[in-house]
C-alpha positions in Angstrom: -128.5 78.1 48.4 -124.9 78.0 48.2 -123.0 79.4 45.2 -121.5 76.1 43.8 -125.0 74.8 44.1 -126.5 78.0 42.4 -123.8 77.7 39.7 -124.2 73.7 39.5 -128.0 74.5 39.0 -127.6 77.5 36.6 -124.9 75.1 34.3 -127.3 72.3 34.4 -130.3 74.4 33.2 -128.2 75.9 30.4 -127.2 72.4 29.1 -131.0 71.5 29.0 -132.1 74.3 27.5 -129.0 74.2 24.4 -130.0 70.6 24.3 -133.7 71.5 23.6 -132.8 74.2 22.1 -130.8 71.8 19.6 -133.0 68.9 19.7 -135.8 71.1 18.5 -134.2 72.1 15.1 -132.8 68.4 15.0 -136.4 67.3 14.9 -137.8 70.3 13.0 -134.6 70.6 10.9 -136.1 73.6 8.3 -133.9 73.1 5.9 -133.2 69.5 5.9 -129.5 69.2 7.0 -130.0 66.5 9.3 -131.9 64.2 6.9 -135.1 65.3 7.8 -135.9 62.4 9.7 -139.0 63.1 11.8 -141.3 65.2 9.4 -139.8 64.1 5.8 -141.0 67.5 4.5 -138.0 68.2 2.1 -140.2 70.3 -0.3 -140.1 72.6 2.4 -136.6 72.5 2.7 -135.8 72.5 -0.8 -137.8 75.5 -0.8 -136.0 77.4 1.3 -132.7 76.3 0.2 -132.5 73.7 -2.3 -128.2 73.7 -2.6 -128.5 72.5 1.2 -131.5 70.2 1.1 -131.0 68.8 -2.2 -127.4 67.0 -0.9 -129.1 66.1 2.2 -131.6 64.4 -0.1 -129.4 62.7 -3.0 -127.2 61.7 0.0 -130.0 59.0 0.8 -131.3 58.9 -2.5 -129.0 59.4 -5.0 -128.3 55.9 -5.9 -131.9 56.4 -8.0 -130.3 59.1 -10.3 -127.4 58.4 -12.1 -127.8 62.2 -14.1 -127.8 65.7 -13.1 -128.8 68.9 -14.3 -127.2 72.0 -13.1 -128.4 75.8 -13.0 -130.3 78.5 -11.8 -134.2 78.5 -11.5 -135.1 78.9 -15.2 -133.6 74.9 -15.6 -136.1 73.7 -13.6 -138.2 74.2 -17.0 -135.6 71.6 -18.8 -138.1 68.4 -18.5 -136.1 65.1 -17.4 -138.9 62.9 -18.7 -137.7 63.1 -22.4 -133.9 63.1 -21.3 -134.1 59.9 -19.8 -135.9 58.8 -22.7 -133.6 60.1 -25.1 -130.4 59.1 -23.1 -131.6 55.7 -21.4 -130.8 58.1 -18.0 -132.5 58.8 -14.5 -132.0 62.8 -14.2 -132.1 64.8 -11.5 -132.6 68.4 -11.5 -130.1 70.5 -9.5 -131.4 74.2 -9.7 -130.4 76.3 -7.2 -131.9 80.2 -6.7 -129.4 82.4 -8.7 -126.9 80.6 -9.1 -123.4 81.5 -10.2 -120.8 79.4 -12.5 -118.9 78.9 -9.7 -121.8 77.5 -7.9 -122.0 75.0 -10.8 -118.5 74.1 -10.9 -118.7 73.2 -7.0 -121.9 71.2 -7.1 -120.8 69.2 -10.3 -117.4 68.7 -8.5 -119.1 67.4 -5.4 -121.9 64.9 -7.8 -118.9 63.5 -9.3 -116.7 62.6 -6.2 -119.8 61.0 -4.6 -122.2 59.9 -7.0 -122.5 58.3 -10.1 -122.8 60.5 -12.9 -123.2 59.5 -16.5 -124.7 62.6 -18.0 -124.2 66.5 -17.3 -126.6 69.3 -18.4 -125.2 72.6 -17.8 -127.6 75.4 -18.3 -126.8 78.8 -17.8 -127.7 82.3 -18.7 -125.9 85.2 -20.2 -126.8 86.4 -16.4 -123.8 84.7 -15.4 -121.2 86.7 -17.1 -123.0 89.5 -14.9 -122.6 87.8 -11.8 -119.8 85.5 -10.0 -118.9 84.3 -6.9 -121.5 86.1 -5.5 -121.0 84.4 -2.0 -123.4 83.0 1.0 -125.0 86.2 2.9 -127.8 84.0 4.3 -128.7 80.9 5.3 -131.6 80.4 2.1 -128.7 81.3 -0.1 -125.7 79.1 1.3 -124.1 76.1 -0.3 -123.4 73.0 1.5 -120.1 72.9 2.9 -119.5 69.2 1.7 -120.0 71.2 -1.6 -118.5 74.7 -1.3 -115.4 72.3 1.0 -115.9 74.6 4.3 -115.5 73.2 7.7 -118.4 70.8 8.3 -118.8 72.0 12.1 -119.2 75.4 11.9 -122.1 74.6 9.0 -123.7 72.2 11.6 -123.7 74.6 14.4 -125.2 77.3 12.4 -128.2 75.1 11.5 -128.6 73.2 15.4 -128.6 76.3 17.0 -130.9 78.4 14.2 -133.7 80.7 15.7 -136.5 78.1 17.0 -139.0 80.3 14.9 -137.5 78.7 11.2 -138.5 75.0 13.3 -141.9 76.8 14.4 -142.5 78.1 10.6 -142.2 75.0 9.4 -144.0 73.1 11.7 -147.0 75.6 11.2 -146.6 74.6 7.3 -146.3 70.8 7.7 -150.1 71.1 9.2 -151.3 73.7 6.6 -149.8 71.9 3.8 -152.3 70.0 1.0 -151.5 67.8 -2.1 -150.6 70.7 -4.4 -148.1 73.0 -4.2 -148.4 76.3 -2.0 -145.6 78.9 -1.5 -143.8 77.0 1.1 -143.3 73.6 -0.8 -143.0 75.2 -4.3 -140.1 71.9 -5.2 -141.2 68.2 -6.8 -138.8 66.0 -4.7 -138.4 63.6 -6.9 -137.3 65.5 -9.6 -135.8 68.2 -8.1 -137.7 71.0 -10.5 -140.4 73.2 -9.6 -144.0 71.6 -8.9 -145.6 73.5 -11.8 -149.3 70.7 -11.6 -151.2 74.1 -11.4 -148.9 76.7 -12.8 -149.0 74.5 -15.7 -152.9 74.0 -15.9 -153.5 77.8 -16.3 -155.6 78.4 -19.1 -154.1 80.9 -21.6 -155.8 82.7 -24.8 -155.3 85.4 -27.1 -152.1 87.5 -26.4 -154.3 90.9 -25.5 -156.1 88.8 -22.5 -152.5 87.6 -21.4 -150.4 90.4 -20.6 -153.9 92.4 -18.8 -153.4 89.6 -16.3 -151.5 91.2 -12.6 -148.9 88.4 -12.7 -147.4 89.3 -16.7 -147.7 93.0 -17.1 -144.3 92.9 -17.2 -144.5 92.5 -20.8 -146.6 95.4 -21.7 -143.3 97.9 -19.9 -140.4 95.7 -19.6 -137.9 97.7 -16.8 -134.8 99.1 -18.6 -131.3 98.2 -17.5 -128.2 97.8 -18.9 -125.3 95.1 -18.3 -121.8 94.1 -19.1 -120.5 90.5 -19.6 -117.7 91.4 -17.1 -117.6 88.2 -15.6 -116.8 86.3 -19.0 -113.4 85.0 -18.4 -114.5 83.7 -14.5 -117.6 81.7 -16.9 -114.8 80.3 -19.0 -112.5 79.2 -16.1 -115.8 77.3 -14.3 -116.6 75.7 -17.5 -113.2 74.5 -18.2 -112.9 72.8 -15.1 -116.4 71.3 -15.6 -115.6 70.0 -19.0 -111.6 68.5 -17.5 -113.9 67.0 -15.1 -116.5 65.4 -17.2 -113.6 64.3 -19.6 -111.7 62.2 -16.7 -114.8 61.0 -15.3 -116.1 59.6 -18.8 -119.3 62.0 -18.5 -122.0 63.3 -21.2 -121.7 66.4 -20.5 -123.9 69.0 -22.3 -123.9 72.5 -22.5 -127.1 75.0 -23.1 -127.3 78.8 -23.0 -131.3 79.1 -22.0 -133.8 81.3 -23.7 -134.1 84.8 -23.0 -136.9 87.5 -23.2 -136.2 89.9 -26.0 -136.8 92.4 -23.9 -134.1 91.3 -21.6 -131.6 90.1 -23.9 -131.7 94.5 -24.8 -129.9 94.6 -20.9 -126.9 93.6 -23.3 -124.7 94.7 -26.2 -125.2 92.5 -29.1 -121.4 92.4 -28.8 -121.4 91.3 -25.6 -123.7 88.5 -25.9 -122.0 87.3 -28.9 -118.6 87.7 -27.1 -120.1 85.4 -24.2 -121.2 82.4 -26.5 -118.4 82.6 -28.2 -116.0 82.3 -25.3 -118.1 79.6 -23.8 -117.8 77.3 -27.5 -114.2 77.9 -27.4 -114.4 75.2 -24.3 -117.3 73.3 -25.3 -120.1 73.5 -27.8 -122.9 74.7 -26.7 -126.5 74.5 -27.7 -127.5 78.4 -27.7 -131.7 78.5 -27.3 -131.1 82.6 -26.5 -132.5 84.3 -29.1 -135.0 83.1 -31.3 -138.7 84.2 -31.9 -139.6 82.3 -28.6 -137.9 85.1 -27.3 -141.2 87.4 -28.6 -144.0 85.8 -27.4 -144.8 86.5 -23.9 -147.1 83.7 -23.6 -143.8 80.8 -23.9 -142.9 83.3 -20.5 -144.0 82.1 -16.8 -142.6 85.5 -15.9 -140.0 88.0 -16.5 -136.7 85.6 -16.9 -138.6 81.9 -16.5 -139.8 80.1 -19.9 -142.5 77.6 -19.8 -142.3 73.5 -19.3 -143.1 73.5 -23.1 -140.2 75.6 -24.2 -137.8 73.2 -22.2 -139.4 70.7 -23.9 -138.4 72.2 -27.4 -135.1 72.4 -26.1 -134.6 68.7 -25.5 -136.1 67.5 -28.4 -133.8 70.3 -30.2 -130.7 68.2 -28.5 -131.6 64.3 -28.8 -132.7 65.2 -32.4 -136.3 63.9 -31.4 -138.0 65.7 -34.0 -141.0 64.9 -32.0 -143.1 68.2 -31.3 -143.3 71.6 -33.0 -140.2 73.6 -32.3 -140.1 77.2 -34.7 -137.7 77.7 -37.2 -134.3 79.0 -36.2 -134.7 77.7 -32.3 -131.5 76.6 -30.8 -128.2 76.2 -32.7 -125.1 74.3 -32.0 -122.0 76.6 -31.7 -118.7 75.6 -31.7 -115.2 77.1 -30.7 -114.5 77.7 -34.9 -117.3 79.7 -35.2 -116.4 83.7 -34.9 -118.6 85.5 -32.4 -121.4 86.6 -34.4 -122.9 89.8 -33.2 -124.9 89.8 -36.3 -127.1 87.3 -34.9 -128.3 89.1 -31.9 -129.2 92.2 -34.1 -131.2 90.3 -36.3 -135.1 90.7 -36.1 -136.5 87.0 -35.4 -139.9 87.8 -34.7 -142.7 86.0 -36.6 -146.3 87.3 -37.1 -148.7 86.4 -34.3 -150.7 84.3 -38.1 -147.7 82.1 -38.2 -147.7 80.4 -35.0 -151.7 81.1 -33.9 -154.9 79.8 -34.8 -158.4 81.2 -34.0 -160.8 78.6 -33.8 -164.5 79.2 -32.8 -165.9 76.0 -31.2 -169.8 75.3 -30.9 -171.6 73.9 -28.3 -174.8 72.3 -29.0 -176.3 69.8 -26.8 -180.1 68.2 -27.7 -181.9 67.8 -30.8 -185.3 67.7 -31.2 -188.1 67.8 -34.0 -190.2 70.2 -31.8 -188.0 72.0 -30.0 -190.0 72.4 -27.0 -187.6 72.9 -24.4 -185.8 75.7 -24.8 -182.5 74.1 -24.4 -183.5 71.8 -27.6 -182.6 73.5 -30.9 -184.8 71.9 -33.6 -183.0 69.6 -36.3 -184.5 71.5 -39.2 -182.3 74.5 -37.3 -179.3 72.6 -36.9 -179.2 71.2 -40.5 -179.1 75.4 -41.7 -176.6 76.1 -39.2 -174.2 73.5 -40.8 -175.3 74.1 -44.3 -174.3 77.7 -43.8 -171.3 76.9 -42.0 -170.4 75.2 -44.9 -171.0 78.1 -47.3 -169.7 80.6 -45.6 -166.4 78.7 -46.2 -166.0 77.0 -42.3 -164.3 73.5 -42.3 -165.0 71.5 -39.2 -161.8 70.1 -37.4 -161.7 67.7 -34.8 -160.1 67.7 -31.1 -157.7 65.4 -32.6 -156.7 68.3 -35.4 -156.4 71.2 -32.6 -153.8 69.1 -30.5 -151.9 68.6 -33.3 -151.8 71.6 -34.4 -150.4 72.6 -30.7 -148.2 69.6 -30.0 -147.0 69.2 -33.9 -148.1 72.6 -35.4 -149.9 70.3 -38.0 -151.6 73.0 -40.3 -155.1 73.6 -39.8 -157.4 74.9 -42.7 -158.3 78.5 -43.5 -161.1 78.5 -41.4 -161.6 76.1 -39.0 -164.3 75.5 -36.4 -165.0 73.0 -34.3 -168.5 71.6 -33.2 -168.9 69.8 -30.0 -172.3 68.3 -28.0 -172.3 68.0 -24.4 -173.9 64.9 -22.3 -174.3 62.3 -25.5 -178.0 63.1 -26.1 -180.0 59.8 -27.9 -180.4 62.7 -30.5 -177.0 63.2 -31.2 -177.0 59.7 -32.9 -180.1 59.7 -33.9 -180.5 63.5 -35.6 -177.5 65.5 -35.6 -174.8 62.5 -36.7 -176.9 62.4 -40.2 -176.7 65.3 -41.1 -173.3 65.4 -40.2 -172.5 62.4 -42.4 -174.4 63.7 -44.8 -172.3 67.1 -45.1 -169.0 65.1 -44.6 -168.5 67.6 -40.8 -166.7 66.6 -37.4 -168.0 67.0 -34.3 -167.3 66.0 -31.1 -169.6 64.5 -28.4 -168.6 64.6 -24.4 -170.7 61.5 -23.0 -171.9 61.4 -19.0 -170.6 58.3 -18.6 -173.3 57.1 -15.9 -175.7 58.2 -18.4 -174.7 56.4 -21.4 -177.4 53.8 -22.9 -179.6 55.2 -20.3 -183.1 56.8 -20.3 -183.6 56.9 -16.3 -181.8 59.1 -14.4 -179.1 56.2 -12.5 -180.6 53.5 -10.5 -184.5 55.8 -10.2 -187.6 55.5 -11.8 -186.9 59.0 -12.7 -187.7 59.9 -16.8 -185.0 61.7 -18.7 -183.6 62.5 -22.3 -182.4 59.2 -23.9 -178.7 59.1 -24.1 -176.9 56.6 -26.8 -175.4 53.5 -26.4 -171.6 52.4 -26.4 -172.4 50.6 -29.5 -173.9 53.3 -31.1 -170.8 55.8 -30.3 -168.7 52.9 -31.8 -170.6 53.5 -35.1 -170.3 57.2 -35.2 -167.0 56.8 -34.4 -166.2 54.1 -37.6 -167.2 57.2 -39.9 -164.1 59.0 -38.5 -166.4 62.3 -38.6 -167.2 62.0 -34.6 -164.9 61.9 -31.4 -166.0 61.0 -28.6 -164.9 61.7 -24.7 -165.9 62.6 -21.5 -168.2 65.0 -19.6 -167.1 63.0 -16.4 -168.4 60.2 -15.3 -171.2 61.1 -12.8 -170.2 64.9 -11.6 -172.8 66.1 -13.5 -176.0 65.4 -11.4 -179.5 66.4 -11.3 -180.3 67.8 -7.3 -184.1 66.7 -7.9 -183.3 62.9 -8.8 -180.3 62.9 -6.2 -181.2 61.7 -2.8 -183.0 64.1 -0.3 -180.2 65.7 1.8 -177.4 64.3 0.0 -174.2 66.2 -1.4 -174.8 67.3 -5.4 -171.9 67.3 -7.8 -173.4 69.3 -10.1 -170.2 70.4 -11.6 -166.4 69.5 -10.9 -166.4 72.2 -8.3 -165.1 71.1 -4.4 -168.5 71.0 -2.2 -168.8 73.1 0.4 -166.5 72.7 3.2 -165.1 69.5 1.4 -161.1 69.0 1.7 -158.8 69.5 -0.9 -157.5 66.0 -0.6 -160.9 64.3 -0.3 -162.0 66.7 -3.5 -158.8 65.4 -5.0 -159.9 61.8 -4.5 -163.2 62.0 -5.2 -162.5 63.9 -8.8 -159.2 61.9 -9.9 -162.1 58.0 -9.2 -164.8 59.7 -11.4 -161.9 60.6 -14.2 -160.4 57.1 -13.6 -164.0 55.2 -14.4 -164.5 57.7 -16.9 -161.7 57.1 -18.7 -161.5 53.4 -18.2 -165.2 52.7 -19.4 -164.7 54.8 -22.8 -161.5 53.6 -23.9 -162.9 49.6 -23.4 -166.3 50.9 -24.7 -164.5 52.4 -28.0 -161.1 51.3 -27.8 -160.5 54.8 -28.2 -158.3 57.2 -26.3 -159.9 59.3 -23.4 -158.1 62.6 -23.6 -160.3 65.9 -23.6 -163.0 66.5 -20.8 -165.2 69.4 -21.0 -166.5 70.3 -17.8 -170.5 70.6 -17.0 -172.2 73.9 -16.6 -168.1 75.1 -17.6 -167.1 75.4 -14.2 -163.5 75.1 -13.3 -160.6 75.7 -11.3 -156.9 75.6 -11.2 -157.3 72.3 -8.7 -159.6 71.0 -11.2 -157.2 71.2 -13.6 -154.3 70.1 -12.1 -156.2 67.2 -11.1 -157.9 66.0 -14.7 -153.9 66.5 -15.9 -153.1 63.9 -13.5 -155.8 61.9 -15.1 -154.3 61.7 -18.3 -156.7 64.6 -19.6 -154.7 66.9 -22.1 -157.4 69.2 -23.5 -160.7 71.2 -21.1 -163.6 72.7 -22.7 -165.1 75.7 -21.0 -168.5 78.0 -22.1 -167.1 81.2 -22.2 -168.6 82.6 -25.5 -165.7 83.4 -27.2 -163.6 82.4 -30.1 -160.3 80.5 -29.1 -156.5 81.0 -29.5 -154.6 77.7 -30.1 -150.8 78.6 -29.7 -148.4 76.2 -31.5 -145.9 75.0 -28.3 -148.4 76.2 -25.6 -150.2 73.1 -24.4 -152.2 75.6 -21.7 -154.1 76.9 -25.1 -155.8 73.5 -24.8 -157.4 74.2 -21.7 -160.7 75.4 -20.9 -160.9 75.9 -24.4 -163.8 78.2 -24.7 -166.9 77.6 -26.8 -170.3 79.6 -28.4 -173.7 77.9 -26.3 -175.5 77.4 -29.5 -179.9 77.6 -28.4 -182.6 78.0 -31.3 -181.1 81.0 -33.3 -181.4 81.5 -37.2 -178.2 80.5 -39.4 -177.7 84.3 -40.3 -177.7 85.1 -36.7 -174.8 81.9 -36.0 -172.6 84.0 -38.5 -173.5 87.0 -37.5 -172.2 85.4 -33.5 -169.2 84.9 -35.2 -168.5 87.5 -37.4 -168.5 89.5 -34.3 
């Protein structure tokens, strides 16, 4: 082989192998700079850097936003639902990991050039007087040079000849990856926040349970640092031109400092948190949500620096005047540029007792009456009549579901000692015995109905005898007395293996069966919520909303799922008295509950004394 044909063949392999080599992270393209074309997977690439695959995204999409919000990772907790409500808008969330004012200045320079923009959120930390300019050292971290206004071909070259294994990772994701999040598509596209579906469903108690957990014993020894607002005047000169900006463009723009962690907020001087709002007012007011007695409770906290979808919620209604939810006293303030710097106000002590803001509610869980009590899951109705008379004695007033939501949602009071009493499956008995006595003794209860079971005394479509269960027509008359709520206990994933067909799968609980798929687990579980729901709310014109789940078994996919449905409150059978947290709609879920059998009244108070 000659040398020119050597060479010849050695060029023309090289060009093949940068054109696969290319052609490979075109397809694969990890973090979405090409469009994403072949696998649409963009919350993968948002994931690994959302400042690049966010523009790559709005460039197709944008024209469904006309909004923005701008900041670091705790924004993604600022809903857009209620601010599009509120300000007839279509939001988008911009977070970006750590991001710096001047990151914010950029981006909202680049949203207004190309975009239509009617409304700005600005939310920032007092992190970002610690930090500025902090740069691009990597490629998860970099902006996009249409925003940061760097060449465009060095950018491209970077990300067409990246290592293969970023297309390979990916690749190995897009056929690993299942309806809810996992760590490598952590981003709602749509929205641009964080997919928090089962972040969001996580069950959360009493205070003392909370911070034993791996994942927030942060709290119990917060790390000790301390920081300067040195960056204050590079803050003011990024906000400026974001304000000129939103001024010549005709913009909403709006301007919050975000909750802090008390323990964080201590990084600082109270004069140097107070110096920081105050230069930051002297451009725009601001709405400052840092320090309040949020900034106590550990439970409002995802982690160490990120509040809770709730919180953001508090925020917005805080903004639009909504008025709509429970927000605590002395949350958020509007500051303007005539108003000192107040150092005062971070020194002051805004913490509330845990009585103020927390309710401890036991909840009973009783399921068949009988006159006999022969089964030993019956409890006799002589039995049950003491247990409610001595309830009533002992000073106990019964509340309904409808009473603990609002006390969580609206902080609606709730009386001195509230319980809650609750029958599983919608027992024949439950009409017929326990709602007289109930009547009679002016107490709620609630009743979670099998809604394949309902009017029914075979098991389905069998010969097969079981306990009577009441009718739609006589839930509608409980339900006239306003003493008695009625939902669901699902509609048919709470089956009997002996009456099920021989060899066939058994739901006995809400559990995935063995070996079953998340997404066919998913489908299965969101139908039986969806007849569930549907067939109450005609049955009863009433409002499906609370599930509890049979035999109590649950999981974070469970309860991602049943939120999907529209369910907003889960009732587990862990015997223990519950926590209700005003603000914290995750108190609602898998609420737990005392299994009531065939025990004296003395010993029921003596259960709950303990």
């Amino acid at each position: 082989m000659t040398a020119k044909k050597w060479l010849v063949m050695f060029v023309a392999a090289l060009a093949v192998t940068v054109a696969v080599w290319a052609g490979f992270n075109v397809a694969t393209d990890p973090y979405g700079v090409f469009g994403d074309r072949l696998l649409d997977f963009y919350s993968y690439d948002m994931t690994r850097n959302p400042r690049v695959a966010k523009i790559a995204w709005l460039d197709e999409h944008h024209d469904a936003y006309d909004s923005y919000i701008l900041g670091c990772s705790g924004s993604s907790s600022i809903p857009t639902e209620p601010l599009n409500e509120a300000l007839d808008a279509s939001f988008y969330n911009m977070i970006m990991y750590g991001a710096d004012l001047l990151d914010l200045e950029q981006m909202a320079d680049y949203l207004v050039e190309n975009y239509e923009v009617k409304n700005l959120v600005v939310s920032l930390y007092v992190d970002n007087a610690v930090l500025y300019d902090v740069g691009e050292d990597s490629l998860d971290s970099r902006m996009h040079a249409k925003v940061s206004k760097k060449p465009l071909l060095p950018f491209y070259l970077d990300y067409l000849f990246l290592n293969p294994t970023y297309g390979i990772e990916k690749l190995k994701a897009y056929f690993t990856d299942t309806e809810m999040p996992q760590t490598f598509d952590v981003f709602d596209v749509e929205t641009g926040a964080y997919d928090k579906r089962l972040r969001d469903v996580e069950p959360i108690g009493s205070l003392e349970e909370y911070v034993q957990r791996e994942a927030y014993q942060v709290f119990t020894d917060y790390p000790e640092a301390q920081y300067g607002v040195y960056q204050t005047e590079n803050c003011v000169k990024s906000l400026t031109a974001i304000r000129d900006l939103c001024e010549e463009h005709g913009i909403n723009l709006i301007v919050v400092n975000n909750p802090c962690y008390v323990d964080y907020l201590r990084h600082f001087s109270s004069e140097g948190l107070a110096q920081f709002v105050h230069a930051l007012s002297e451009v725009t007011p601001i709405w400052d949500f840092s320090y309040s007695s949020i900034s106590y409770e550990p439970r409002y906290w995802y982690d160490a620096t990120h509040f809770r979808n709730s919180v953001g919620e508090m925020m917005v209604d805080v903004i639009t005047g909504g008025d709509s939810i429970y927000v605590p006293d002395g949350f958020g303030r509007y500051v303007t540029g005539d108003m000192p710097a107040d150092s005062a106000y971070f020194e002051q002590d805004c913490s509330q007792p845990e009585s103020a803001y927390t309710a401890s509610v036991p909840v009973l869980m009783y399921h068949h009456l009988s006159d006999n009590g022969e089964d030993t899951s019956d409890i006799r109705t002589e039995v049950f009549r003491s247990h409610m008379e001595a309830l009533k004695a002992a000073g106990y007033q019964t509340v309904s579901l409808e009473d603990l939501y609002n006390y969580v949602w609206y902080g609606t009071p709730l009386p001195e000692k509230p319980i809650a009493i609750t029958f599983d499956d919608g027992y024949a008995s439950n009409y017929e015995l326990a709602y007289p006595i109930l009547k009679e003794l002016d107490m709620k209860a609630a009743i979670f109905v099998i809604g394949v079971s309902v009017g029914k005394d075979t098991y389905k479509d069998t010969d097969f005898a079981m306990t009577p269960h009441f009718s739609w027509e006589q839930a509608n008359e409980m339900l006239a007395s306003g003493l008695i709520t009625v939902q669901t206990h699902t509609y048919d994933f709470h089956q009997w293996p002996p009456f099920e067909p021989e060899g066939s799968a058994v739901r006995e609980n809400v559990l995935p069966l063995e070996g079953e798929s998340e997404q066919s687990y998913i489908q299965a579980f969101s139908d039986d919520l969806s007849r569930a729901r549907q067939e109450l709310e005609q049955a009863t014109g009433t409002r499906c909303y609370a599930l509890a789940y049979p035999e109590g078994q649950s999981t974070l996919l469970s309860g991602a799922v049943a939120a999907q449905a529209g369910i907003q409150m889960t009732f587990g059978t862990v015997p223990q008295t519950s926590t209700l947290v005003k603000g914290l709609p995750q108190s609602l879920l898998n609420i737990p509950r005392y299994g009531i059998d065939d025990i004296t009244a003395e010993e029921l108070l003596q259960q709950l004394g303990g």
